[in-house]
C-alpha positions as CSV (number, residue, x, y, z in Angstrom):
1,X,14.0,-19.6,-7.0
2,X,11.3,-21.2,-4.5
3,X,7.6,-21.6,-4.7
4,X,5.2,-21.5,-1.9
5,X,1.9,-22.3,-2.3
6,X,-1.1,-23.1,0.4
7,X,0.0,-21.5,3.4
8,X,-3.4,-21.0,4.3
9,X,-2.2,-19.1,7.9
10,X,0.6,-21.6,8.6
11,X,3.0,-19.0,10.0
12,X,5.4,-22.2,10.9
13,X,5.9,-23.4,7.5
14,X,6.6,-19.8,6.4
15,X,9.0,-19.6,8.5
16,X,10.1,-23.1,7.8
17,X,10.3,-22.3,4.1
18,X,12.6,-19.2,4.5
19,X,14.7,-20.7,6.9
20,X,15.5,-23.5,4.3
21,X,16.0,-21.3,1.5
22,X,18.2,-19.1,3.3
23,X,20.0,-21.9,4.1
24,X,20.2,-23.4,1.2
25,X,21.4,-20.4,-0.4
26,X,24.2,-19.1,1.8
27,X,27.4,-17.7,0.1
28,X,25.4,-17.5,-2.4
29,X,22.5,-14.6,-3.8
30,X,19.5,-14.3,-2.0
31,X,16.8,-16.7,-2.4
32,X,13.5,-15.1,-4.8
33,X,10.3,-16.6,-3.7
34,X,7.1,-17.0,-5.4
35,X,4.4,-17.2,-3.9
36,X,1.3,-19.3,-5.1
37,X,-1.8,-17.6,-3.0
38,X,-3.9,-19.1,-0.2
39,X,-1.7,-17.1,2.2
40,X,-4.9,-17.2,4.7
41,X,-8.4,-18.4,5.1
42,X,-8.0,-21.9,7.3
43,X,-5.2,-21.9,9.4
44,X,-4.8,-19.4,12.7
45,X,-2.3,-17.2,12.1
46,X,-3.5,-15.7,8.2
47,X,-2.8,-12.2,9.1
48,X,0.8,-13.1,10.3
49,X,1.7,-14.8,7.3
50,X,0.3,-11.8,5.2
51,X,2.3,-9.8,6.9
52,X,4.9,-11.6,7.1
53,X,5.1,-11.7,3.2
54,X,4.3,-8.2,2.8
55,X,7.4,-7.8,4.9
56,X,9.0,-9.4,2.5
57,X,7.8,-7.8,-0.1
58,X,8.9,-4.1,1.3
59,X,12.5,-5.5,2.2
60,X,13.3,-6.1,-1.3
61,X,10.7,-5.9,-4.2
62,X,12.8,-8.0,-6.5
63,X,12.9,-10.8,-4.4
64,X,9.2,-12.0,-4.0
65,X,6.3,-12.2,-6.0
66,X,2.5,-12.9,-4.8
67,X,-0.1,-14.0,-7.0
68,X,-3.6,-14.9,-5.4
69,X,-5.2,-18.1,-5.1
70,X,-9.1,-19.0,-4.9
71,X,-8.5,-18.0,-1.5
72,X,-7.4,-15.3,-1.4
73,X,-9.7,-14.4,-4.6
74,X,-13.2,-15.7,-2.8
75,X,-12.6,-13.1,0.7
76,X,-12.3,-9.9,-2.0
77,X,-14.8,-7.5,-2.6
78,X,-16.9,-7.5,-5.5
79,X,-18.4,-4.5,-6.0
């Protein structure tokens, strides 16, 4: 199971992060992945990441989970 939190648009370390978990985990089950918000908002590349996680996401439900950080919270509509 592995927890990534703060991307904040860094498309690298996404891909950093599931290149090391894949790695880490081969022979083995597929990695899970939680994900701990602040997908976007500072860095340059926050739609990539969110789609990239969304990607995720639709490849397999059961692997990944998102939860949203301040973030991601503070760019949502309110009504």
């Amino acid at each position: 199971l592995w927890f990534v939190g703060d991307l904040h648009g860094d498309l690298l370390a996404l891909e950093a992060a599931l290149a090391l978990a894949a790695a880490e985990s081969a022979g083995g089950p597929a990695p899970r992945f939680v994900f701990l918000g602040d997908l976007f908002d500072d860095g340059g590349h926050g739609l990539e990441v969110l789609l990239r996680v969304f990607e995720l996401l639709a490849a397999d439900p059961a692997r990944a989970c998102v939860l949203a950080g301040n973030h991601d919270e503070a760019l949502g509509w309110d009504g």
